[in-house]
C-alpha positions in Angstrom: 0.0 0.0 0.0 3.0 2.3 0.9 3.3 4.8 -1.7 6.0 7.6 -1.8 4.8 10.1 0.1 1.7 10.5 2.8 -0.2 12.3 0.6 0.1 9.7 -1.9 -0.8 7.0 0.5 -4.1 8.6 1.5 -5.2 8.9 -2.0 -4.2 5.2 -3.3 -5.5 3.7 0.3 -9.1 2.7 -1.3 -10.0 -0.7 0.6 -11.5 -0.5 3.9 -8.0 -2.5 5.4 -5.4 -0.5 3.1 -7.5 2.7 5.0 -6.9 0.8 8.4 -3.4 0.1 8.1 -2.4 3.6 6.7 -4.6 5.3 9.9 -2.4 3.2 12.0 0.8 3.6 10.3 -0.3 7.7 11.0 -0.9 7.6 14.6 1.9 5.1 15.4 4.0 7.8 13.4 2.6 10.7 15.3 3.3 14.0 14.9 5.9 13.4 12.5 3.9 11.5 10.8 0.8 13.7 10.2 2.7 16.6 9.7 4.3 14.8 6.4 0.4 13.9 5.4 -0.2 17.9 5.8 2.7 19.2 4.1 1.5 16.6 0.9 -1.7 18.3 0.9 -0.8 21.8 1.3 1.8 21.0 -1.5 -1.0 18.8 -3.6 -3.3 22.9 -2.7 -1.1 25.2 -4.2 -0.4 23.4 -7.6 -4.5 22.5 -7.3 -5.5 22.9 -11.0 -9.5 23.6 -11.7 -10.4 19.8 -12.6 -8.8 18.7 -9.3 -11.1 20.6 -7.3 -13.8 17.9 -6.4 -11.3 15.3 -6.5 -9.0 17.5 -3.8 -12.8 18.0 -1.8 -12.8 14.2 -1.5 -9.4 13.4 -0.7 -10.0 16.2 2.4 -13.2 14.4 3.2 -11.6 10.7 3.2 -8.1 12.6 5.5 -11.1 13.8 8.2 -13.1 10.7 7.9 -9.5 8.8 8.9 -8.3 11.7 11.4 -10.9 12.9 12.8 -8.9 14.1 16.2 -6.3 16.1 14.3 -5.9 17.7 17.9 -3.9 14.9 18.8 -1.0 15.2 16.8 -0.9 18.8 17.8 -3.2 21.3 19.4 -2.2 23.8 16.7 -4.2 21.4 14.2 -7.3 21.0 15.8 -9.3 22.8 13.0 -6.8 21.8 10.4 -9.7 20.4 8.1 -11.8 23.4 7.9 -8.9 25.3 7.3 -7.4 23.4 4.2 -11.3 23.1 3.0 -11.2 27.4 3.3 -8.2 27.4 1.0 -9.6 25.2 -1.3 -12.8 27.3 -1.2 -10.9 30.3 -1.5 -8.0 29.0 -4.4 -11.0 27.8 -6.2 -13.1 31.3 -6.3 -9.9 33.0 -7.6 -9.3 30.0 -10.0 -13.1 31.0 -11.0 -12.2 34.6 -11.6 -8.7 34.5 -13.5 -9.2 32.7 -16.5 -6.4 30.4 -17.7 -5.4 32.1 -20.1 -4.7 35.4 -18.0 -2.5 33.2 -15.4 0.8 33.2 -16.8 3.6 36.1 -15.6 4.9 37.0 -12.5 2.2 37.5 -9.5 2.8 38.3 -5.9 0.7 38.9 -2.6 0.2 42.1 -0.9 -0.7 42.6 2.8 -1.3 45.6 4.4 -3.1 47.4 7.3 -2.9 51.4 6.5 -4.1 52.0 10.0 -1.5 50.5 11.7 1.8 51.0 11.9 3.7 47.6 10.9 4.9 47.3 7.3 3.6 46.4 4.1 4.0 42.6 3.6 5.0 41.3 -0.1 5.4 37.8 -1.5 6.7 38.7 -4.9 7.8 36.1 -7.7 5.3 33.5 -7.5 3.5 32.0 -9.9 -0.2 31.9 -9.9 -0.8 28.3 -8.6 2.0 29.4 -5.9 0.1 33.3 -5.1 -3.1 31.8 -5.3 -2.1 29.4 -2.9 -0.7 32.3 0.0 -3.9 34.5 -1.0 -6.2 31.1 -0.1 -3.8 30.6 3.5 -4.0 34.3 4.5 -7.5 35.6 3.7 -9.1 33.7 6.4 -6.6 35.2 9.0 -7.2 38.9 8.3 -7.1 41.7 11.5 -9.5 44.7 11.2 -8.8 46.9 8.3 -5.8 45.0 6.9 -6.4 43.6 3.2 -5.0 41.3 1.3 -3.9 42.1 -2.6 -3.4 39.2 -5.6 -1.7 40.9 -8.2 0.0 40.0 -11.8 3.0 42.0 -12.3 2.9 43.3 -15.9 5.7 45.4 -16.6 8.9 44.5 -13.5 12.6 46.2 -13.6 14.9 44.5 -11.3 18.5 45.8 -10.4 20.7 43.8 -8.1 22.7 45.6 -5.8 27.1 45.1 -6.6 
């Protein structure tokens, strides 16, 4: 059943004992273990292309279904579910929006609070998979009056310092 990767092993465990044995290979693993199954996902969400969308929805649904206690692993995951369903929510409303054909070029995220008096945050030179991706992980975390920016750099003059 072992695949190369976590991720992959959720997705190619389909019988109900090659889902068993892979939930218990997880929690005997612990957090090392289910920390390697989130990083796979996140990774499998940011190159998340439009006809993966359902198929990614299930794959989240079958990952709850066989860790429902995420809190176990770690406290800080205890709503990890509902958080990678908000990013795919999210990726998949700006996937809705940007048609393919607009995506290619040089995009970066903006994040910014004008009433406040920390600095301008700036993921530049990402692709769009890669800033629709950090758009989908930030929104949901917002403070008042901060904002968050997706943006496709059209003309860009770089100058590197001697």
């Amino acid at each position: 059943m072992m695949k190369s990767s976590a991720w992959e092993s959720l997705i190619y465990a389909e019988s109900e004992q090659e889902q068993a044995d892979y939930q218990q290979m997880v929690h005997n693993g612990g957090y090392s273990a289910f920390h390697q199954l989130l990083e796979g996902i996140k990774h499998k969400l940011k190159f998340m292309q439009d006809a993966e969308i359902e198929q990614v929805i299930g794959w989240l649904d079958k990952g709850q279904r066989l860790f429902p206690e995420p809190g176990v692993f770690s406290p800080s995951w205890l709503h990890i579910w509902d958080e990678l369903r908000q990013i795919v929510i999210i990726k998949s409303d700006i996937m809705a929006r940007i048609p393919l054909t607009d995506r290619a070029g040089e995009w970066q995220i903006l994040i910014d609070n004008p009433l406040s008096i920390q600095e301008i945050v700036c993921h530049p030179a990402l692709s769009f998979d890669e800033a629709a991706y950090l758009y989908s992980y930030f929104r949901p975390g917002l403070e008042k009056n901060e904002y968050i920016r997706l943006q496709k750099i059209i003309s860009l003059i770089t100058d590197v310092g001697d």
